[in-house]
C-alpha positions in Angstrom: -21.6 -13.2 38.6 -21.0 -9.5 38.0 -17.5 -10.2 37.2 -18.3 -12.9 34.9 -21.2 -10.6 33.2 -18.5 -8.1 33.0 -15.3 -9.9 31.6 -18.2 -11.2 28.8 -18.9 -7.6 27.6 -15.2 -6.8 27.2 -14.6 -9.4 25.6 -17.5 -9.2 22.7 -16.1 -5.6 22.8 -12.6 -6.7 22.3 -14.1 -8.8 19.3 -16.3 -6.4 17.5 -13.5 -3.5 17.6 -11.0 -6.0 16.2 -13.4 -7.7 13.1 -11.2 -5.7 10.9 -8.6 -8.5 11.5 -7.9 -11.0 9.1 -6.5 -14.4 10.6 -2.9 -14.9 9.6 -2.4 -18.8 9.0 1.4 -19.2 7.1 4.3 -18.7 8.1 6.6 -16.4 5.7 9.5 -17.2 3.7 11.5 -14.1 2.4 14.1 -14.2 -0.8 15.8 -11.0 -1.0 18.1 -9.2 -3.7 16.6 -12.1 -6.4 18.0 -9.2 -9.1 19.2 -6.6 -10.8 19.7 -4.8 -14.3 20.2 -7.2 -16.7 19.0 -8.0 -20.2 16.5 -10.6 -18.8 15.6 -9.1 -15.5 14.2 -5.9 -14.3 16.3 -2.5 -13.5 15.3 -3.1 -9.8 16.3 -5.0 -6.9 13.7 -7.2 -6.3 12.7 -9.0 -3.0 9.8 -11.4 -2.2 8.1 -12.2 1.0 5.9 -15.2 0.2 3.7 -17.7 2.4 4.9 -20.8 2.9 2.4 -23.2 0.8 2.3 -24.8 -2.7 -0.5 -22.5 -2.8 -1.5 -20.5 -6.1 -2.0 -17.1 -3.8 -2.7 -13.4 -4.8 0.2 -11.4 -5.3 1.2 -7.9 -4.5 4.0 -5.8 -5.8 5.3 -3.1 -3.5 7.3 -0.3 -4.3 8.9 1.7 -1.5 9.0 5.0 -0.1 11.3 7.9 -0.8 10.6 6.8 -4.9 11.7 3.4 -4.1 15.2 4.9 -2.6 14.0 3.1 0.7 15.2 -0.4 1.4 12.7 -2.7 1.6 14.0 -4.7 4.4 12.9 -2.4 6.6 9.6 -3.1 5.8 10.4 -7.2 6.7 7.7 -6.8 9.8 5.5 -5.2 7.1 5.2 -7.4 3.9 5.5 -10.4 7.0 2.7 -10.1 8.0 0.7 -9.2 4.8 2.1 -12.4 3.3 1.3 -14.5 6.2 -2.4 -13.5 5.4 -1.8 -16.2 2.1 -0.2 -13.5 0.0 3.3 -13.1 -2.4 4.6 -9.7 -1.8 7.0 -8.9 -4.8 8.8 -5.8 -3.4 11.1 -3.4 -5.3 13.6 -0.6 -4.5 16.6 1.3 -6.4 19.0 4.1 -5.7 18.4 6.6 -7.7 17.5 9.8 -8.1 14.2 10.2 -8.3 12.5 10.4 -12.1 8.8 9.3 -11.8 8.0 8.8 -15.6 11.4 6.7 -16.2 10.6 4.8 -12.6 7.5 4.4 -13.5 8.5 2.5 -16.6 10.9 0.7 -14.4 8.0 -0.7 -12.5 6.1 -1.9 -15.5 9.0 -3.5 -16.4 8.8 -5.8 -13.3 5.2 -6.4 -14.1 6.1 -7.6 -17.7 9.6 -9.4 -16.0 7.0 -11.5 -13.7 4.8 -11.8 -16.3 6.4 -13.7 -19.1 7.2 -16.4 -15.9 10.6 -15.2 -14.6 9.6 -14.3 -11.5 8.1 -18.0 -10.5 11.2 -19.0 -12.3 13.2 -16.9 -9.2 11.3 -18.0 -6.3 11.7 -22.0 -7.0 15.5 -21.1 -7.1 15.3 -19.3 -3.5 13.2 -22.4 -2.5 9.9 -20.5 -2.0 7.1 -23.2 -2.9 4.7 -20.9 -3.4 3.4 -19.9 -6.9 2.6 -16.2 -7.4 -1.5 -15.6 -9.0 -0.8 -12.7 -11.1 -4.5 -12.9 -12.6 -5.0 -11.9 -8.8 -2.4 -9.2 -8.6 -2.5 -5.6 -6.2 -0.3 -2.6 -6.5 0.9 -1.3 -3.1 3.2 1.5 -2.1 4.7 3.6 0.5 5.3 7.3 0.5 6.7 8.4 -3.0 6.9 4.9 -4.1 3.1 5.6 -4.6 4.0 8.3 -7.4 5.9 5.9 -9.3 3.2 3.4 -9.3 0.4 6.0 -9.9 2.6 7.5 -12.6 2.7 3.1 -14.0 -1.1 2.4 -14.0 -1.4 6.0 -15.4 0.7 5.3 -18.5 -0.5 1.2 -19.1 -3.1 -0.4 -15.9 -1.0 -4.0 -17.4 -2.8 -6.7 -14.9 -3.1 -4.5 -11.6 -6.6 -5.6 -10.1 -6.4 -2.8 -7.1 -3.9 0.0 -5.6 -3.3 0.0 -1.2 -1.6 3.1 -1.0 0.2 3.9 2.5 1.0 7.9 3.2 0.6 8.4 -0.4 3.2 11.7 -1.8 2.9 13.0 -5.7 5.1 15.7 -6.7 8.7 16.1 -7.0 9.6 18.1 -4.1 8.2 18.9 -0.8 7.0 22.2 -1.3 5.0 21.6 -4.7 7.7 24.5 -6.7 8.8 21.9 -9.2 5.4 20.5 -11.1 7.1 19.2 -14.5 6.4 15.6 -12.8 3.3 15.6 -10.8 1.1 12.8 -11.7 -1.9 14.4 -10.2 -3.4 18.0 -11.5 -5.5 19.4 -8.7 -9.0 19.8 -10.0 -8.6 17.3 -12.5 -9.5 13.6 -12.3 -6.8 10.9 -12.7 -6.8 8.7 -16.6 -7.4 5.1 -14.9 -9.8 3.7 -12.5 -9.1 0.9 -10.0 -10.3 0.3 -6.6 -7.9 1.8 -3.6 -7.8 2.5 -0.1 -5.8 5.1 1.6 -4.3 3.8 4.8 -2.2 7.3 6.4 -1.7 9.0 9.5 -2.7 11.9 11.6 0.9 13.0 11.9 1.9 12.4 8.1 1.5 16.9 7.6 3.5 17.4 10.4 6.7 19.7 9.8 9.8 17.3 10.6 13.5 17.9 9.9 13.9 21.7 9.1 9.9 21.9 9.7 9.6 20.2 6.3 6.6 17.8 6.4 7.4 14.3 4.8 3.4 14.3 3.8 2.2 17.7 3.1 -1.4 17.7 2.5 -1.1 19.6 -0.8 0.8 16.7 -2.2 -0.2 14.0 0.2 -3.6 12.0 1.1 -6.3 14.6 0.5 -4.9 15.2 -2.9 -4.8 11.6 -4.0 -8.5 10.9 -2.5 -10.0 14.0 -4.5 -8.2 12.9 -7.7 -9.1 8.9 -8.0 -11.9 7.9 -10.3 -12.3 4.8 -8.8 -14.1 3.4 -5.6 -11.8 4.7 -2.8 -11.6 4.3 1.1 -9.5 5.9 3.0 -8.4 5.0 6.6 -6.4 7.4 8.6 -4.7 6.4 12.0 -4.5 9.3 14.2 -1.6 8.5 16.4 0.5 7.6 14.1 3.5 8.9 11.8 5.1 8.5 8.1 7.3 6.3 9.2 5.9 4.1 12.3 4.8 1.7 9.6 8.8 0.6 9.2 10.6 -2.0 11.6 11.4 -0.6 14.7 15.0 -0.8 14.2 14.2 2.2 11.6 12.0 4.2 13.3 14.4 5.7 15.2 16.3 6.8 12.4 13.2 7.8 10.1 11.6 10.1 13.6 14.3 12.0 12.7 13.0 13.3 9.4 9.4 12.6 10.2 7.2 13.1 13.2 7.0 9.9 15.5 5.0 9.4 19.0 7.7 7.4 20.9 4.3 6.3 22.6 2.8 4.7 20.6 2.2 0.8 20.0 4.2 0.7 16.3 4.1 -3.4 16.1 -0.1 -2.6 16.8 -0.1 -0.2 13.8 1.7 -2.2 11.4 -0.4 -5.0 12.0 -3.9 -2.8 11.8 -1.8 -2.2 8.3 -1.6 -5.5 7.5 -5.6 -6.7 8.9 -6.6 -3.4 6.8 -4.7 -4.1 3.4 -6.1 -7.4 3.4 -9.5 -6.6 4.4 -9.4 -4.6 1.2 -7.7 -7.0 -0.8 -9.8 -10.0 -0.3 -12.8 -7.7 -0.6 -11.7 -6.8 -3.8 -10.6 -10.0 -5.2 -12.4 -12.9 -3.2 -15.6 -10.5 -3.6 -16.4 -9.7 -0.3 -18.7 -7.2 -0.4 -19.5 -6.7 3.2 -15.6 -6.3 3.6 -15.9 -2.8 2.5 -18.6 -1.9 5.4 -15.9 -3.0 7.8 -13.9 -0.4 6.4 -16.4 2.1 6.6 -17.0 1.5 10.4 -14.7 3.0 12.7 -15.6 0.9 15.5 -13.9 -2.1 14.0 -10.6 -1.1 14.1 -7.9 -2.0 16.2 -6.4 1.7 16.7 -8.2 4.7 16.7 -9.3 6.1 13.1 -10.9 8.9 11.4 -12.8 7.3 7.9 -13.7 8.5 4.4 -15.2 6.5 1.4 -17.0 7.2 -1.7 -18.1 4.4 -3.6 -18.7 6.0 -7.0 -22.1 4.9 -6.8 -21.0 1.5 -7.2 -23.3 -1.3 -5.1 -20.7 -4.3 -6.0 -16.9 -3.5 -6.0 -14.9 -5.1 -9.1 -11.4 -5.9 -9.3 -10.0 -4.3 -12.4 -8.0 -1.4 -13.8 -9.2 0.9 -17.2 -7.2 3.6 -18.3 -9.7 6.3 -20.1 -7.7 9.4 -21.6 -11.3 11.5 -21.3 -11.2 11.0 -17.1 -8.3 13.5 -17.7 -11.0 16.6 -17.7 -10.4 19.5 -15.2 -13.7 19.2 -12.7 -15.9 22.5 -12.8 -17.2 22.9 -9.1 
């Protein structure tokens, strides 16, 4: 009996610390390298990870980190398991070097390139079935590629409903010198408002490769949460590094550059990624409010985290994006 009594409490335990979880119910189809640079396609290669349904389903475009310079293959274990939430995940790199305004208009680019139906008009040549919602469409990035789509919704919102930003970066180099590109002005509030979360890492500061951190917290997380206008949340996973959130077949290469716990559970945190992006998501979009106290209860997570939110003194989260010039005002504290 005490056994029994006992394997029962674990397991409600095991339940109420994993409620963050959304079930995943697809499989995933993936089309990769669907185009580049053309007249009638966007100046990107773009790759989609998509649910396998006839579904209508929300869709999310990704931009990757190092300013979109990172493949995003390596994100495949990722956007897999995102999509297989009921999701299309339009993702997009480049080689390049970095120029966040021109990128920036790259991106938007994409948008208007999906948009006008080309991108539907991809997929049903790669055989994906399903058919891409973009009156339900999230910005997500990873890294830099967060700059570029910051710098996007700063210049035209376009249709973005909500921005998931992972180990978010502004500036143009790692040590803040060069500021001609910074989207974000500390002190200062960002010109558009959209509902985000924040999902980072306790060793994202941490000096790598020459002691340089790939995350510095004068250009990474703290930054981006004291600058948004919007409702924010902001999830931090202790244990974890800048790039743990790659496949594993990366990791190794990426610990090199950036601090990495050879420890630690990586398939664990990508999928506490993946339950916490769409936790968000569908709060956002399916409006599920009580989503958003999930977020704001550490207890229901599957790794260990350390939470912020601030709600704007909103009592209903709404999916939309507004650019306002006068949000552009330095703060007086």
């Amino acid at each position: 009996m005490v056994f029994l009594r006992l394997k029962l409490a674990l397991t409600i335990a095991f339940v109420v610390r994993n409620n963050v979880a959304s079930a995943s119910s697809y499989d995933v189809s993936s089309a990769l390298n669907m185009s580049y640079g053309s007249q009638d396609t966007p100046d990107y290669w773009v790759h989609v990870y998509a649910a396998k349904t006839k579904a209508m389903l929300p869709t999310i475009f990704f931009v990757s980190g190092f300013g979109a310079n990172a493949p995003v293959f390596g994100y495949s274990d990722l956007l897999t398991k995102i999509a297989s939430k009921g999701y299309v995940i339009v993702g997009v790199d480049r080689l390049s070097i970095p120029n966040y305004p021109k990128e920036a208009r790259k991106f938007m680019d994409v948008l208007a390139w999906a948009k006008n139906g080309s991108l539907k008009q991809e997929m049903v040549k790669k055989g994906l079935a399903a058919t891409p919602d973009l009156d339900s469409t999230v910005v997500m990035a990873q890294s830099a590629g967060n700059h570029i789509v910051g710098q996007a919704l700063a210049d035209n919102c376009m249709y973005a409903k909500a921005f998931v930003m992972i180990d978010p970066v502004d500036g143009l180099d790692p040590f803040g010198i060069v500021k001609s590109e910074d989207l974000i002005h500390p002190g200062t509030k960002l010109n558009f408002s959209t509902p985000a979360i924040i999902l980072d890492n306790g060793l994202d500061p941490r000096g790598g490769l020459g002691g340089i951190s790939c995350a510095p917290l004068t250009l990474g997380s703290p930054r981006w949460y004291n600058a948004w206008a919007g409702p924010i949340w902001h999830v931090n996973a202790t244990a974890y590094g800048h790039v743990d959130c790659l496949d594993d077949s990366l990791i190794g290469v990426g610990g090199l550059v950036c601090p990495s716990n050879s420890t630690t559970d990586k398939n664990l945190y990508r999928q506490h990624l993946a339950d916490a992006s769409a936790l968000f998501i569908e709060g956002v979009l399916d409006n599920k409010q009580d989503n958003f106290g999930l977020l704001e209860d550490a207890s229901r997570f599957s790794v260990d985290v350390i939470l912020q939110h601030d709600r704007k003194g909103m009592k209903a989260i709404q999916p939309g994006c507004v650019n306002n010039p006068s949000m552009s005002q330095r703060i007086v504290v």
